[in-house]
N, CA, C and O atoms as a GROMACS GRO file, in nm:
protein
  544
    1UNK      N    1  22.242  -1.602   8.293
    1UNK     CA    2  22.133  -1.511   8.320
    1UNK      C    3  22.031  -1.578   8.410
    1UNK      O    4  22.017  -1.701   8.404
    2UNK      N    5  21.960  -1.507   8.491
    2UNK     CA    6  21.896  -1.563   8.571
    2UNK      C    7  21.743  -1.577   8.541
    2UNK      O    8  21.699  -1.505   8.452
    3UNK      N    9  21.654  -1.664   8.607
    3UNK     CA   10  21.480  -1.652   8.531
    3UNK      C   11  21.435  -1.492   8.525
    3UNK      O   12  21.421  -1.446   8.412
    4UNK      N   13  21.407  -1.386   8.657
    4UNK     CA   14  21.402  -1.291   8.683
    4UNK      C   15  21.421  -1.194   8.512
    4UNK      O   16  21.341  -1.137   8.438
    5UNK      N   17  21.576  -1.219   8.508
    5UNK     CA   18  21.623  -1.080   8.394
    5UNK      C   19  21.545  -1.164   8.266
    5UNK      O   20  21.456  -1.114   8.196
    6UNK      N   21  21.591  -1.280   8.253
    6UNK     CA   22  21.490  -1.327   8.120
    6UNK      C   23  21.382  -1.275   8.065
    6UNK      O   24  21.351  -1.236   7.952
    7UNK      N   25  21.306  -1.286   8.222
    7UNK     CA   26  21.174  -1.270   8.227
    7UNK      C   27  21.165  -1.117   8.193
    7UNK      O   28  21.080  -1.096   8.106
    8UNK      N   29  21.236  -0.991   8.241
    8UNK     CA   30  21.226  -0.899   8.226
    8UNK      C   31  21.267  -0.866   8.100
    8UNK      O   32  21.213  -0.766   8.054
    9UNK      N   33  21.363  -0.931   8.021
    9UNK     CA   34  21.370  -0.878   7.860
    9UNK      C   35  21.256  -0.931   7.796
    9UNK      O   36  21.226  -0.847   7.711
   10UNK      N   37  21.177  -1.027   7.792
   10UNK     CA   38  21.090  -1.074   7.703
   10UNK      C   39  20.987  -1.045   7.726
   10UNK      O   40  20.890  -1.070   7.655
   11UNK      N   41  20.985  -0.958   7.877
   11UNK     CA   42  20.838  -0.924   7.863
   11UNK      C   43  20.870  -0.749   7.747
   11UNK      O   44  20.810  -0.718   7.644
   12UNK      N   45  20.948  -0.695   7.799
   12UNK     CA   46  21.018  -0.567   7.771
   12UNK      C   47  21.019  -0.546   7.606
   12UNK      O   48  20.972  -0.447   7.548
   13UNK      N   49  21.082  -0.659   7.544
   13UNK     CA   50  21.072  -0.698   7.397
   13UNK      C   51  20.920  -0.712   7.336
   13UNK      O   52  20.877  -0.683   7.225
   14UNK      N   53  20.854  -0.769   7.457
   14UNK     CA   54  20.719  -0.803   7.369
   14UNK      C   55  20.609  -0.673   7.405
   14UNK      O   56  20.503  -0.654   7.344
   15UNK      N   57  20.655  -0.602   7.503
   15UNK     CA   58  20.626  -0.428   7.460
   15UNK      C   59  20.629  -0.384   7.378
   15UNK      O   60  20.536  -0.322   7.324
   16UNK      N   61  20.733  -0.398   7.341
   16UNK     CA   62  20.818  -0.281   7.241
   16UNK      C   63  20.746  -0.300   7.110
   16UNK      O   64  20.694  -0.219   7.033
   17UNK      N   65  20.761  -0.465   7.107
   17UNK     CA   66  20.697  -0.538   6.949
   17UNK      C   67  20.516  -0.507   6.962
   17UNK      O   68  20.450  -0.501   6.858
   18UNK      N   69  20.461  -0.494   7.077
   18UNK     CA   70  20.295  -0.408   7.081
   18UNK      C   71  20.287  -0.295   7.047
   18UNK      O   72  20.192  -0.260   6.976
   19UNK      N   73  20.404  -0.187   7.097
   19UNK     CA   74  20.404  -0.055   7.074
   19UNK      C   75  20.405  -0.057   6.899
   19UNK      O   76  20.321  -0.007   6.824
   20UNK      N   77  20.526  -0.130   6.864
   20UNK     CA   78  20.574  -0.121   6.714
   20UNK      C   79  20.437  -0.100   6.648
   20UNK      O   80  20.411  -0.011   6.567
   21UNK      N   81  20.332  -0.215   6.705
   21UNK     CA   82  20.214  -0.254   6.642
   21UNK      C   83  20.130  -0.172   6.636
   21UNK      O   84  20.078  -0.151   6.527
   22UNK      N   85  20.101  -0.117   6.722
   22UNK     CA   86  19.990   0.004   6.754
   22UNK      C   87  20.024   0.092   6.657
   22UNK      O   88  19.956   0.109   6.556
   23UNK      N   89  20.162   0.171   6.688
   23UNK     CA   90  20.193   0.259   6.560
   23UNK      C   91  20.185   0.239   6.421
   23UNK      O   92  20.121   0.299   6.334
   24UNK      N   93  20.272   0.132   6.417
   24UNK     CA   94  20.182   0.096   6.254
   24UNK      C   95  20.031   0.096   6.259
   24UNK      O   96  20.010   0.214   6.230
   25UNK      N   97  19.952   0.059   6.272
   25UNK     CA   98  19.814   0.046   6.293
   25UNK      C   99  19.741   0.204   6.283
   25UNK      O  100  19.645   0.251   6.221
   26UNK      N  101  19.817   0.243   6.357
   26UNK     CA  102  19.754   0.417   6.380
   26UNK      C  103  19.822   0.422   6.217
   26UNK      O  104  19.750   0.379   6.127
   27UNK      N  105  19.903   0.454   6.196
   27UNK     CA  106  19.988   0.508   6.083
   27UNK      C  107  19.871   0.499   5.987
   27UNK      O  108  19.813   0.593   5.934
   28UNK      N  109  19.832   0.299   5.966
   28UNK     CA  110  19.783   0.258   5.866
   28UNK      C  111  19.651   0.335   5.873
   28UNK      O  112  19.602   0.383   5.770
   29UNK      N  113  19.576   0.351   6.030
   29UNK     CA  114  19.444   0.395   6.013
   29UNK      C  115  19.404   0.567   5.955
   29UNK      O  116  19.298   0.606   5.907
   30UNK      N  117  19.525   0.640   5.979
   30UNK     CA  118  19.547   0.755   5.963
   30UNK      C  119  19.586   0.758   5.760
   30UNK      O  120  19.508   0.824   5.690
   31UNK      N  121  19.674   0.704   5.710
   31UNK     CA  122  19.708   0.659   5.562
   31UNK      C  123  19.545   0.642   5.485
   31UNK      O  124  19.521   0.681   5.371
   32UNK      N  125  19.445   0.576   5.577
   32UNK     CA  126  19.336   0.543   5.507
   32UNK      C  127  19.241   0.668   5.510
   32UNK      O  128  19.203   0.733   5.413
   33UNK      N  129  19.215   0.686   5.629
   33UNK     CA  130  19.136   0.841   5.630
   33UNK      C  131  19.211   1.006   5.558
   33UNK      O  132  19.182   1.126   5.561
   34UNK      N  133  19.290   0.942   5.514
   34UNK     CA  134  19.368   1.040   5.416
   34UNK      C  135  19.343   1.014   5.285
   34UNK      O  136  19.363   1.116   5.219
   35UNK      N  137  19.310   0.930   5.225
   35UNK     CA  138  19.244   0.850   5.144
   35UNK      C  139  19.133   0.885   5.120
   35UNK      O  140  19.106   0.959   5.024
   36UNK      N  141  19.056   0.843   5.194
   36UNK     CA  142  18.908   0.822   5.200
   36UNK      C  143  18.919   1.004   5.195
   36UNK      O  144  18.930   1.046   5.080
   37UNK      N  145  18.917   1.068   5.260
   37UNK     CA  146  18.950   1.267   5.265
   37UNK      C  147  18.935   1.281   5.075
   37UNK      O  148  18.832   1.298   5.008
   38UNK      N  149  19.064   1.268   5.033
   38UNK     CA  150  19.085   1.296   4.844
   38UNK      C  151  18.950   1.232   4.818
   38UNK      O  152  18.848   1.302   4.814
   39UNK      N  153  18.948   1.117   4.802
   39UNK     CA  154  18.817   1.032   4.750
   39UNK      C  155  18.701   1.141   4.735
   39UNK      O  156  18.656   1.208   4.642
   40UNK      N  157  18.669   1.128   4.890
   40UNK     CA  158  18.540   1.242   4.895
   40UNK      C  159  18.547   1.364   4.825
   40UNK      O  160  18.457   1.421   4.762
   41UNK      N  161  18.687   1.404   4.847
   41UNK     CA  162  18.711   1.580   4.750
   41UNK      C  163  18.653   1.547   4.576
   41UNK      O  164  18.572   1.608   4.508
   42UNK      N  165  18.750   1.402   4.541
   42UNK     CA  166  18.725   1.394   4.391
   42UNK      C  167  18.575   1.394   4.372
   42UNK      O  168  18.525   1.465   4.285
   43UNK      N  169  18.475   1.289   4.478
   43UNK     CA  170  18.355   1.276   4.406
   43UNK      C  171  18.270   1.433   4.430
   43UNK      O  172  18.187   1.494   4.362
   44UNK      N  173  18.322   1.453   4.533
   44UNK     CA  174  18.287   1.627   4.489
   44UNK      C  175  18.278   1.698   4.431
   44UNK      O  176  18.180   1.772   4.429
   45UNK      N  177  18.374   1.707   4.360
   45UNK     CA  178  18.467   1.796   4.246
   45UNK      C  179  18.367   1.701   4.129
   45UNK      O  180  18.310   1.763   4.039
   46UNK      N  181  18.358   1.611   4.136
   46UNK     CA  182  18.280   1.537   3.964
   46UNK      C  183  18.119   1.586   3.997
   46UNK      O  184  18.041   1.628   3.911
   47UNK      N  185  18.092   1.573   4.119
   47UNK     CA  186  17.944   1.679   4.107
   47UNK      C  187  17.876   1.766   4.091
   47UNK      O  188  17.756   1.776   4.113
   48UNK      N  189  18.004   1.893   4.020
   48UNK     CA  190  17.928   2.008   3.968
   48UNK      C  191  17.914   2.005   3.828
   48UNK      O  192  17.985   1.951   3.743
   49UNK      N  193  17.780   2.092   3.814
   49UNK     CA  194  17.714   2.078   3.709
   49UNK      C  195  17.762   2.086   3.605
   49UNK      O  196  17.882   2.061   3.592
   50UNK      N  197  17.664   2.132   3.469
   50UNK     CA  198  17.750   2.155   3.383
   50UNK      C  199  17.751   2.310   3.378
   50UNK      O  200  17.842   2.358   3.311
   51UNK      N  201  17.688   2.372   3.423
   51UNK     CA  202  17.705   2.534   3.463
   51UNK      C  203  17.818   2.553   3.526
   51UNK      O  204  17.898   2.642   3.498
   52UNK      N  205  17.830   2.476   3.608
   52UNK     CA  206  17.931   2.544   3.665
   52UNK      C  207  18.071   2.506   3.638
   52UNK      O  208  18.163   2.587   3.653
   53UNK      N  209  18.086   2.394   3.600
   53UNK     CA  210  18.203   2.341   3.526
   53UNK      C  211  18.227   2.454   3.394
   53UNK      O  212  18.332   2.503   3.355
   54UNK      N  213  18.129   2.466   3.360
   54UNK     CA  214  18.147   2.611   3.246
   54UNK      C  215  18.205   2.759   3.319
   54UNK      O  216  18.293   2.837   3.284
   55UNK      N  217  18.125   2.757   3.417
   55UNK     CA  218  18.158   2.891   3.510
   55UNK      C  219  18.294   2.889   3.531
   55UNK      O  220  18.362   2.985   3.494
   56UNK      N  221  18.355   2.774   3.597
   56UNK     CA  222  18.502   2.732   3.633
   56UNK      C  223  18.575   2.761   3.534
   56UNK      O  224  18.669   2.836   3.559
   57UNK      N  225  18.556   2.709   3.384
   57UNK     CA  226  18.672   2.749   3.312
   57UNK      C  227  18.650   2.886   3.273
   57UNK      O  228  18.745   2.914   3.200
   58UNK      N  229  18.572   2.987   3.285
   58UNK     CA  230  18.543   3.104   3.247
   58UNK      C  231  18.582   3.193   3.313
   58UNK      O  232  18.584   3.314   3.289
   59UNK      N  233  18.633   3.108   3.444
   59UNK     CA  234  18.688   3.237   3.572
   59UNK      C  235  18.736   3.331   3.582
   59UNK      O  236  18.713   3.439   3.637
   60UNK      N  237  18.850   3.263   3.490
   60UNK     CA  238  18.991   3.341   3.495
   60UNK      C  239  18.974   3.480   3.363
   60UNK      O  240  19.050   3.574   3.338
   61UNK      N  241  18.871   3.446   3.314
   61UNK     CA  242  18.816   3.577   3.247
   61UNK      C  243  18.799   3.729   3.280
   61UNK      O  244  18.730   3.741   3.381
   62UNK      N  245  18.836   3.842   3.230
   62UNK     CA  246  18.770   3.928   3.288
   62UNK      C  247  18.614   3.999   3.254
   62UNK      O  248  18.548   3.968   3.155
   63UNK      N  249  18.580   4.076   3.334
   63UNK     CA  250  18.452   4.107   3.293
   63UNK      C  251  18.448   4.127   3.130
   63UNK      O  252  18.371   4.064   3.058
   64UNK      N  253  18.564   4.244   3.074
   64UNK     CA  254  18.534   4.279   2.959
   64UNK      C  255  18.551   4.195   2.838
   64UNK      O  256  18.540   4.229   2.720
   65UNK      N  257  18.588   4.054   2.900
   65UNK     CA  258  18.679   3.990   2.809
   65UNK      C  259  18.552   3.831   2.806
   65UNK      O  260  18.546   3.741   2.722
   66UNK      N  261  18.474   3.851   2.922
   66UNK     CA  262  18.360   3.801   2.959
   66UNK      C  263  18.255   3.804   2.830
   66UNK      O  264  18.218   3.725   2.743
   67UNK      N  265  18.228   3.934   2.865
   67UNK     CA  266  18.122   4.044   2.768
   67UNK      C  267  18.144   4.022   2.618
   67UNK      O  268  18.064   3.986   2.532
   68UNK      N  269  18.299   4.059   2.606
   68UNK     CA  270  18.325   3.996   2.440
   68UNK      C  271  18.254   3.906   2.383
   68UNK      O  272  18.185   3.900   2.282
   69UNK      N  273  18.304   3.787   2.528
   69UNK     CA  274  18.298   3.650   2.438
   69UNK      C  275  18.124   3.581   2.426
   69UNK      O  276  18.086   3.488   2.356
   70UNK      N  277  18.060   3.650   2.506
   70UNK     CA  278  17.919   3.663   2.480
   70UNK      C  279  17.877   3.734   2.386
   70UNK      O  280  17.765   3.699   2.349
   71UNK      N  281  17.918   3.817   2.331
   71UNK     CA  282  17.865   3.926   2.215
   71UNK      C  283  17.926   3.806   2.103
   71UNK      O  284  17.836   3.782   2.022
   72UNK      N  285  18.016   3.747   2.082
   72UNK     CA  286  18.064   3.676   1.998
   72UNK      C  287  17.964   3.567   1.966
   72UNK      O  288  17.901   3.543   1.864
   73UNK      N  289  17.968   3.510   2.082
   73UNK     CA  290  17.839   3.383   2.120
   73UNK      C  291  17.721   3.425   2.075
   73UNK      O  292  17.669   3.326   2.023
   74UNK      N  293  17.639   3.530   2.064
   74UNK     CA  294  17.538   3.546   2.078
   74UNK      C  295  17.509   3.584   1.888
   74UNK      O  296  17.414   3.541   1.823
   75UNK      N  297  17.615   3.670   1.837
   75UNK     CA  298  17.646   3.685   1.660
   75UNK      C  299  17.650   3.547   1.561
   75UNK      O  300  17.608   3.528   1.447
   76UNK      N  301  17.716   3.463   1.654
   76UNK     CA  302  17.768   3.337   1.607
   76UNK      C  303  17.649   3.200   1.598
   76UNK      O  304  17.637   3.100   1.527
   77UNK      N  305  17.571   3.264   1.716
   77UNK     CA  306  17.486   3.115   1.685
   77UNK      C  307  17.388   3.152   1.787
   77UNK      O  308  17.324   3.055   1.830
   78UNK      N  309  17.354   3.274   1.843
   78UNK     CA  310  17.222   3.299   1.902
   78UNK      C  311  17.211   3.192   2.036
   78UNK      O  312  17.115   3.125   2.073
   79UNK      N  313  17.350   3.204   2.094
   79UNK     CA  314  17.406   3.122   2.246
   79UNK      C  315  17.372   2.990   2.196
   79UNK      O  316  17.364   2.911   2.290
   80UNK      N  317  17.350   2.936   2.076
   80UNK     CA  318  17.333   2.824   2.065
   80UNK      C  319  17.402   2.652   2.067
   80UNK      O  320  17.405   2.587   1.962
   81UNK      N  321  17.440   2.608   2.166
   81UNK     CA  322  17.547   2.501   2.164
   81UNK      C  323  17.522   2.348   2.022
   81UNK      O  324  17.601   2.257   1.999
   82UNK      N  325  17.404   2.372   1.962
   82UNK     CA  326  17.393   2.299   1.876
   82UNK      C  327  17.433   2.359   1.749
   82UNK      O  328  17.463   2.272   1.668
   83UNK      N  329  17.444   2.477   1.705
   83UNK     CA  330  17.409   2.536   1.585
   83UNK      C  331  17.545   2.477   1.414
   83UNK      O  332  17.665   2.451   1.404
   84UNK      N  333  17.468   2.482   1.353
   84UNK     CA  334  17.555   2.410   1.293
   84UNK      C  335  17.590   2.514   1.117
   84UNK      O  336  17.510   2.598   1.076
   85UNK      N  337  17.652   2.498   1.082
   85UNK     CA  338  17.657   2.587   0.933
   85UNK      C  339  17.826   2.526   0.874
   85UNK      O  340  17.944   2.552   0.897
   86UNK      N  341  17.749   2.435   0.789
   86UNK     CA  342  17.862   2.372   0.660
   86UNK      C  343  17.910   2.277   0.814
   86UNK      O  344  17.848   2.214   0.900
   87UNK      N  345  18.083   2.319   0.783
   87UNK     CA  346  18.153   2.255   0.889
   87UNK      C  347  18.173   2.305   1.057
   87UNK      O  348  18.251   2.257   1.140
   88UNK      N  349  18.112   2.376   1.069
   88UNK     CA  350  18.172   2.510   1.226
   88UNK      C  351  17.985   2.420   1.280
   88UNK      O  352  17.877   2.385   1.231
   89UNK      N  353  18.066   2.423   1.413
   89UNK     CA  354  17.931   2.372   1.494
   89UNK      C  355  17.920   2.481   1.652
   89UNK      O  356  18.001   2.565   1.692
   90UNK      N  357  17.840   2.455   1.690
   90UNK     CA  358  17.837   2.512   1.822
   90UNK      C  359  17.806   2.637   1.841
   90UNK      O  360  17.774   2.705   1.744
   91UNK      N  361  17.810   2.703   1.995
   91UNK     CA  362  17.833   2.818   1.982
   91UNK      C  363  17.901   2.975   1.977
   91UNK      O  364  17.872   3.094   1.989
   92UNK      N  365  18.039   2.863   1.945
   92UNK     CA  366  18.153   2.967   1.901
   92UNK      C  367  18.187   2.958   1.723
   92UNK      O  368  18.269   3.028   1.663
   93UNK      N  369  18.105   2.858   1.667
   93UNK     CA  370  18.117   2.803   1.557
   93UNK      C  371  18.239   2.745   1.470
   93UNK      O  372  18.285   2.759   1.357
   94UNK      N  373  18.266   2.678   1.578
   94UNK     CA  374  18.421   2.649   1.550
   94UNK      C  375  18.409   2.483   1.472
   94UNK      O  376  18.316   2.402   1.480
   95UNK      N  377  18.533   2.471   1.402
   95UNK     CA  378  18.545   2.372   1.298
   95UNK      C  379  18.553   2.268   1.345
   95UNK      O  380  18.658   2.226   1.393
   96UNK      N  381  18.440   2.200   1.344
   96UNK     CA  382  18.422   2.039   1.369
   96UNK      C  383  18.567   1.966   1.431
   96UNK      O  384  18.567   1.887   1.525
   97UNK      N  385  18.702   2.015   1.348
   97UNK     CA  386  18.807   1.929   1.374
   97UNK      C  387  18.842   2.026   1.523
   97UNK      O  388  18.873   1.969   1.628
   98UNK      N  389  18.835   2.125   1.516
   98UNK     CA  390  18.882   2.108   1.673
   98UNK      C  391  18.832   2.088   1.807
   98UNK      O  392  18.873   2.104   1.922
   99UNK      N  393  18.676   2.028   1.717
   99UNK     CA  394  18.620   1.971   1.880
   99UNK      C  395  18.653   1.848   1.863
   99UNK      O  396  18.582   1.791   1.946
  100UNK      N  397  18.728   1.750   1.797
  100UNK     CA  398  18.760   1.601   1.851
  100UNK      C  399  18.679   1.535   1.833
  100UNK      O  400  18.723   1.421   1.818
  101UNK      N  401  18.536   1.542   1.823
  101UNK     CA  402  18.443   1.466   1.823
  101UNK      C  403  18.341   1.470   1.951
  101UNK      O  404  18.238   1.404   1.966
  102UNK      N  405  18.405   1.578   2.050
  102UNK     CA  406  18.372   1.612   2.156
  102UNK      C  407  18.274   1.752   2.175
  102UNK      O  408  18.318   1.851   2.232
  103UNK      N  409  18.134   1.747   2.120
  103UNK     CA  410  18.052   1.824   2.100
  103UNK      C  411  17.998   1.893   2.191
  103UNK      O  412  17.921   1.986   2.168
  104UNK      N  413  18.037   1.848   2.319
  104UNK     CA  414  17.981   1.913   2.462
  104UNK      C  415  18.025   2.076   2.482
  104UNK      O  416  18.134   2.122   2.449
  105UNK      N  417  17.901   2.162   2.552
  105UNK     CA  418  17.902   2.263   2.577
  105UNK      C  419  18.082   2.280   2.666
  105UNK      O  420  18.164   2.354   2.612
  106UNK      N  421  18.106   2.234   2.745
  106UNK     CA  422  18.218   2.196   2.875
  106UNK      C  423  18.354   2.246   2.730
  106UNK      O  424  18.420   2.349   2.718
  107UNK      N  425  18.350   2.151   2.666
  107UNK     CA  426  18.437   2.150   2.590
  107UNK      C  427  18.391   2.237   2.436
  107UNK      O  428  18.486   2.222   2.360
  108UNK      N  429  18.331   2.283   2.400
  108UNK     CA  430  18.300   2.399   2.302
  108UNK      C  431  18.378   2.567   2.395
  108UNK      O  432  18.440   2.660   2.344
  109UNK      N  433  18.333   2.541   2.555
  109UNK     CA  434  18.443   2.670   2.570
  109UNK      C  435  18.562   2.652   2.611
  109UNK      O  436  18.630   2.754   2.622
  110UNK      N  437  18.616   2.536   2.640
  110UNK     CA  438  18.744   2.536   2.657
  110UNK      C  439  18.846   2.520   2.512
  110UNK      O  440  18.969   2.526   2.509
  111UNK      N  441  18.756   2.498   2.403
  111UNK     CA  442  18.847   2.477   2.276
  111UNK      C  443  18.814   2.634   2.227
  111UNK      O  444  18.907   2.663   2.152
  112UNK      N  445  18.751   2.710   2.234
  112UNK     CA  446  18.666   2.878   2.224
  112UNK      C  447  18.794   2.942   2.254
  112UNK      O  448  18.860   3.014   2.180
  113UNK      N  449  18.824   2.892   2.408
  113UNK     CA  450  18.900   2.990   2.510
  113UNK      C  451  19.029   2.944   2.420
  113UNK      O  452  19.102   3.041   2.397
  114UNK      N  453  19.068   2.844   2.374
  114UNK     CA  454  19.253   2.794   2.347
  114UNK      C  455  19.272   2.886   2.217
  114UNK      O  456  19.366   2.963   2.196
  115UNK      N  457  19.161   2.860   2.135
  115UNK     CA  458  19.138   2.925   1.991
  115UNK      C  459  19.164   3.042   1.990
  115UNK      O  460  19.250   3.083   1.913
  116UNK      N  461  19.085   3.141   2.090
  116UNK     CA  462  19.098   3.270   2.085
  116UNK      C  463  19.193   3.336   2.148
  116UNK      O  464  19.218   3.455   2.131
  117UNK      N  465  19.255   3.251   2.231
  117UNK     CA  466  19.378   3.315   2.293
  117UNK      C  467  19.520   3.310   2.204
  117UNK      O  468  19.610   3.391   2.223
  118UNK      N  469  19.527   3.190   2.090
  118UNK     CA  470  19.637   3.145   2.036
  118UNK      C  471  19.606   3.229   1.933
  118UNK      O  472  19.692   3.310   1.900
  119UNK      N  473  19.496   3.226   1.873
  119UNK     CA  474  19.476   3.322   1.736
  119UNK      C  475  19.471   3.496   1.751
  119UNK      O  476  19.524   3.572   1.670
  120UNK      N  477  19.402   3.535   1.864
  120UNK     CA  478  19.340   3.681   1.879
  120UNK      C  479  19.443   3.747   2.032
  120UNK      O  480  19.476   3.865   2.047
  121UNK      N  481  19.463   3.676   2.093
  121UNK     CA  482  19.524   3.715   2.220
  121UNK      C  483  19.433   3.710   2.329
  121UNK      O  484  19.465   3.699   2.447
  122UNK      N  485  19.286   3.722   2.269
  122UNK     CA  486  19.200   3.804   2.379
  122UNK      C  487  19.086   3.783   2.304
  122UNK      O  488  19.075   3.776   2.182
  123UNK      N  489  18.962   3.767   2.432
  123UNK     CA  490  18.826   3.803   2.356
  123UNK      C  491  18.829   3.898   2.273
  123UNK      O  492  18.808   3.889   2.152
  124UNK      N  493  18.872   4.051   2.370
  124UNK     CA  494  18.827   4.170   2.263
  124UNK      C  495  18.884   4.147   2.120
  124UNK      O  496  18.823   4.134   2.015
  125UNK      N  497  19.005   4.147   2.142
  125UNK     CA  498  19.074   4.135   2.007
  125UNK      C  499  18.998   4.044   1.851
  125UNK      O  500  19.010   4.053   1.729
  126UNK      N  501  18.915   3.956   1.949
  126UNK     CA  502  18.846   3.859   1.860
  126UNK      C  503  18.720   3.930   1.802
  126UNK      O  504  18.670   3.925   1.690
  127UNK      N  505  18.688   3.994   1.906
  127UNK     CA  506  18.521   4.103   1.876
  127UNK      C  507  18.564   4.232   1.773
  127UNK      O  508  18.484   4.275   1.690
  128UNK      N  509  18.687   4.280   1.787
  128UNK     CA  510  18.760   4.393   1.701
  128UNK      C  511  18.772   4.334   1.610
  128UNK      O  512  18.715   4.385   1.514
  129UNK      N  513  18.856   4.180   1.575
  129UNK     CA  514  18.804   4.143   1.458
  129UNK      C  515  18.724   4.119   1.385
  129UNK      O  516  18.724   4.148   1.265
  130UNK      N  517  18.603   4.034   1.473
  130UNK     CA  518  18.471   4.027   1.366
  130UNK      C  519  18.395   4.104   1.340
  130UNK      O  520  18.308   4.090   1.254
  131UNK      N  521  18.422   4.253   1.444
  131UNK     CA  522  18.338   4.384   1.387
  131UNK      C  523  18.422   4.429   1.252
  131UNK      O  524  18.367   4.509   1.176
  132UNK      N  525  18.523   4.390   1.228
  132UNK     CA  526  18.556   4.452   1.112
  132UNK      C  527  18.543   4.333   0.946
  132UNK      O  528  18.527   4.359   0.826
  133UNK      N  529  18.550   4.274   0.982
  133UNK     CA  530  18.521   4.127   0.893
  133UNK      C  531  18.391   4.035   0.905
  133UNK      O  532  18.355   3.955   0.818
  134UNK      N  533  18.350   4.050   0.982
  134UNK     CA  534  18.176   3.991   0.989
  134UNK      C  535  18.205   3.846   1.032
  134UNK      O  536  18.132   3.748   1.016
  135UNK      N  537  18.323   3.853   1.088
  135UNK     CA  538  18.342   3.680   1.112
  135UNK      C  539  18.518   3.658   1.195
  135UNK      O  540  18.600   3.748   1.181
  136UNK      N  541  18.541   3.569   1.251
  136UNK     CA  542  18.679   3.545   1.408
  136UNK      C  543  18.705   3.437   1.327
  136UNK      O  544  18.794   3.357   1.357
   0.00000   0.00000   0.00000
């Protein structure tokens, strides 16, 4: 082989091995700002309140099923998230054991919502019951 072609593969090779580089590099810089993107979404997502973290799990509610579970709330403990009587706390007045130890409003309606759906089907169903029994 002559100096010339040498010269022309190794410069040619040590292209190729810059190009290689760059792309990885982009890849990597692109991998990170994809990253950094979720990151920002999560600390987002951990910054709503506690209203609205309540609002969120309540969404999927409907109006009438909404309305229930406020008329329930409001019989039960006068919207009260502290209220307490014997063992039932809160303001769905539900039994100490199925809040975990986890007394927060956030979690008083998401254990409300599991309760009343597994036991009653439905808010209303829960309000049809305690209009007839004085108690869900």
């Amino acid at each position: 082989m002559t100096t010339k072609v040498k010269s022309v593969k190794k410069t040619t090779t040590t292209a190729a091995a810059k190009l290689k580089a760059t792309k990885k590099v982009k890849a990597t810089k692109k991998a990170k700002k994809a990253v950094k993107k979720t990151v920002k979404k999560v600390k987002k997502a951990k910054k709503l309140t506690q209203r609205q973290q309540i609002a969120k799990v309540n969404a999927k509610l409907s109006k009438a099923q909404r309305s229930a579970k406020l008329w329930i709330a409001y019989h039960e403990s006068r919207y009260s998230y502290t209220a307490r009587n014997g063992r039932c706390y809160g303001r769905y007045q539900l039994l100490t054991a199925y809040l975990h130890g986890n007394y927060s409003p956030l979690n008083q309606e998401k254990v409300a919502n599991k309760y009343v759906a597994g036991r009653y089907g439905s808010w209303t169903n829960a309000k049809r019951f305690w209009l007839s029994h004085n108690w869900y």
